[in-house]
C-alpha positions in Angstrom: 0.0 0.0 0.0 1.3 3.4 -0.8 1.8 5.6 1.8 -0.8 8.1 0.6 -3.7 5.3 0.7 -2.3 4.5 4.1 -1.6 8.0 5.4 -5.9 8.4 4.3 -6.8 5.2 6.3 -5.4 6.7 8.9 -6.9 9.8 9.2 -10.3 8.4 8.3 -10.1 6.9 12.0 -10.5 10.8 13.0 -12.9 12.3 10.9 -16.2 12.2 10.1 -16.3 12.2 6.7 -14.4 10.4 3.9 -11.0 11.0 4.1 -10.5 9.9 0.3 -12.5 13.5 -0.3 -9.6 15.5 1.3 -8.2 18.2 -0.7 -4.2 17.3 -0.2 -3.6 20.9 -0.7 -6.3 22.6 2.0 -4.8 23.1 5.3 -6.4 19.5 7.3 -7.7 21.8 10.5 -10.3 23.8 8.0 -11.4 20.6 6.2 -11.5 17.6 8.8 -11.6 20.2 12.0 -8.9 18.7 14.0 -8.1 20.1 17.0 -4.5 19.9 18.6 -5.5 16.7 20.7 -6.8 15.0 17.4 -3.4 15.9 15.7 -1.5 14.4 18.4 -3.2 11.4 18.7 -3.3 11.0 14.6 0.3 11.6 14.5 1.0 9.2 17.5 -1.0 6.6 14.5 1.4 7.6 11.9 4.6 7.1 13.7 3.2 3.5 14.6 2.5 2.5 11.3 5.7 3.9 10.0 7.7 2.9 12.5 9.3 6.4 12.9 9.5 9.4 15.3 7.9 12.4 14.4 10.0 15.4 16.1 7.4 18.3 17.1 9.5 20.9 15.1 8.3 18.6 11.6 4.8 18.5 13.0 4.3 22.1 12.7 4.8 22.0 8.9 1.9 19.4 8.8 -0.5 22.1 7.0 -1.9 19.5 4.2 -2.6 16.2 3.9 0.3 16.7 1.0 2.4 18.1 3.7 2.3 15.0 5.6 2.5 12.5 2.5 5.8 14.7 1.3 7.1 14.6 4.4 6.8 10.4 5.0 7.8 9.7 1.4 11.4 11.2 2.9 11.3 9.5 6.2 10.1 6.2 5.3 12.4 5.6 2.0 15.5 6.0 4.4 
């Protein structure tokens, strides 16, 4: 599975909506709402799957869903 498809799986567990409809370039707190609580538990998900540490300093460049994607496409190919 690519990490997009997975990246959406995951976020569909904290949203309302599906996550497929996403635009990956809308900032993710105006389209799925999520609230800094959400975020961390969502990325706490993502750095299980991945198997990598997300330092706090990446996570505030997390705008878009094609923020996060760009960002584990570097991480997860090293």
């Amino acid at each position: 599975m690519e990490i997009k498809e997975k990246l959406i799986e995951i976020i569909q567990d904290y949203i309302d909506f599906p996550a497929s409809e996403i635009d990956p370039d809308v900032p993710l707190r105006t389209v799925a709402a999520l609230d800094s609580f959400v975020l961390i538990e969502l990325i706490s998900s993502i750095e299980d799957h991945f198997g990598i540490s997300i330092p706090n300093e990446d996570i505030k460049g997390f705008k878009t869903l094609n923020d996060m994607i760009n960002y584990l496409q570097k991480r997860v190919s090293k």
